[in-house]
N, C-alpha and C positions, 0 to 999 in steps of 0.2 A: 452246611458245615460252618463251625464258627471262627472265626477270622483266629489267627496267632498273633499280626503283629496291627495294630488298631494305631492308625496316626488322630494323634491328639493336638492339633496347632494350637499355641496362645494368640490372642490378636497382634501382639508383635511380630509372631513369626510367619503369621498369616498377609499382617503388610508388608510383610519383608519380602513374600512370594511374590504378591502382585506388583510391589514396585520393579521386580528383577523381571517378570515376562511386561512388563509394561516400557518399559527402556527397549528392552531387544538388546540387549549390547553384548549380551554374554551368548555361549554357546547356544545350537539350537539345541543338544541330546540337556544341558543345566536348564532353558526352557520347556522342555519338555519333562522333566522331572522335577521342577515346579508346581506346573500344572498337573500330574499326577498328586502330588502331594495334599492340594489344593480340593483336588476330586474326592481324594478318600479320607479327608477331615469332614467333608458335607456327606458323608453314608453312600456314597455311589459304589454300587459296585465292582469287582475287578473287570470285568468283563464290559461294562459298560464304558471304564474309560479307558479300557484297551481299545474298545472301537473308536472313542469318540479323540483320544492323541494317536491314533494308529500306532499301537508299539503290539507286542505280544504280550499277553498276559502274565508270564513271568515275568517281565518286566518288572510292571505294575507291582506283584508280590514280592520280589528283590528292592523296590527302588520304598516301599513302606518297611519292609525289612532294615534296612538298610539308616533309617530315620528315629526306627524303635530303637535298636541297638547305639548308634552313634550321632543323633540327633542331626537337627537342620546340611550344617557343612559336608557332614559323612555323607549323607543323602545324595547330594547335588552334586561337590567335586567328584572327579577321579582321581584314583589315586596315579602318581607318576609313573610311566613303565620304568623298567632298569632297562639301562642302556646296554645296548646290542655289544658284543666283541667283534674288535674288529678280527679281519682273518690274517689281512696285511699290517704289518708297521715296521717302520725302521729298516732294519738290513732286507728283508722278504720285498719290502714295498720298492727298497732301491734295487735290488734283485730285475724285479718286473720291468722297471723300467729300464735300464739296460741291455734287458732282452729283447725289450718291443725295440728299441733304438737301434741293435743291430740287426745282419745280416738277416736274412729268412732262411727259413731251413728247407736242404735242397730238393727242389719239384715244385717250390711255391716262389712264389712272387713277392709276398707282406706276410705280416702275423695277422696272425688274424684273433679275434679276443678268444676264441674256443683255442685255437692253439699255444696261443702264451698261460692256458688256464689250465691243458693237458700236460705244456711244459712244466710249470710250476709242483704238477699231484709226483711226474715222472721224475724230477731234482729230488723232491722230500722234501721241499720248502710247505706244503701244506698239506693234509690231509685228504680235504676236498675242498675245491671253488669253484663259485658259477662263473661265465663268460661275462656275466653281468656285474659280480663284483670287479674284475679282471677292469672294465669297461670304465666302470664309477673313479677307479682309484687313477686308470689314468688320466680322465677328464682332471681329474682336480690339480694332480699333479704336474699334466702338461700344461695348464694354464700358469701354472704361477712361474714353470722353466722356457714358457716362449716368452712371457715378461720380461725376462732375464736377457734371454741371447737374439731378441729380434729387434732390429734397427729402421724407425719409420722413418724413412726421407721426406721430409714435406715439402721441399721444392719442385723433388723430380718424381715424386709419388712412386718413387722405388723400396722395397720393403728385403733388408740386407741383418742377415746375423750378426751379432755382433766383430765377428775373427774377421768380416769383409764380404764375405762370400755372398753373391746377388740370390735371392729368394721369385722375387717376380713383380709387377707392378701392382699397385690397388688400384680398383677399379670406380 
């Protein structure tokens, strides 16, 4: 069967490959579709240098595809993903945290991240969330509020809120 997309490198863009896997500096997946590239400017195979950079062979016919239509940079880069939405921000995210900061609801002990993440779907604050987002948002955000209200004594290596109140000693 005869090839569709046929990579034709000029000697420029052919030392432009070997200088880039020759650094190492850049990605190993941008090394590796160098070196494709490289393979099937010399008549190699798809199959051949699927074996020989271990990718799948779709790869290989994507990553030539890919060099026909939008030359050398199209090739090699990816393109950027879109950024994720968040599920929390703002009121929702300050919501959370004044849940987990109070009382526990009664027959437990603490919150727990699956239950401030049941409580949040059961308010109508979201749709749906994992315990793991629930998890993420407060790591970030209790770091930057015990910054805020925690008081390190360095003499007496006693660690105090800022209102006074004793926390416990470092060890």
């Amino acid at each position: 069967m005869a090839k569709k997309y046929i990579v034709d490198l000029s000697e420029d863009e052919v030392s432009q490959l070997q200088a880039l896997i020759k650094k190492g500096k850049h990605k190993a997946r941008t090394i590796t579709r160098a070196n494709i590239l490289l393979m099937a400017s010399e008549g190699e195979t798809d199959q051949a240098i699927a074996a020989i950079v271990r990718v799948h062979v779709t790869t290989v016919e994507r990553t030539r595809e890919k060099f026909v239509i939008g030359g050398l940079d199209f090739a090699l880069i990816d393109e950027p993903h879109p950024p994720k939405i968040r599920k929390l921000e703002g009121k929702s995210e300050a919501f959370l945290i004044a849940t987990a900061c109070s009382d526990a609801p009664s027959g437990r002990v603490r919150w727990t991240m699956q239950l401030l993440a049941d409580h949040l779907i059961e308010v109508g604050i979201v749709d749906s969330i994992s315990d793991e987002t629930v998890r993420q948002t407060l790591k970030k955000t209790t770091l930057s509020v015990a910054e805020r209200t925690v008081v390190h004594s360095r003499s007496k290596r006693r660690v105090r809120f800022t209102d006074g109140r004793f926390i416990g000693f470092i060890q």
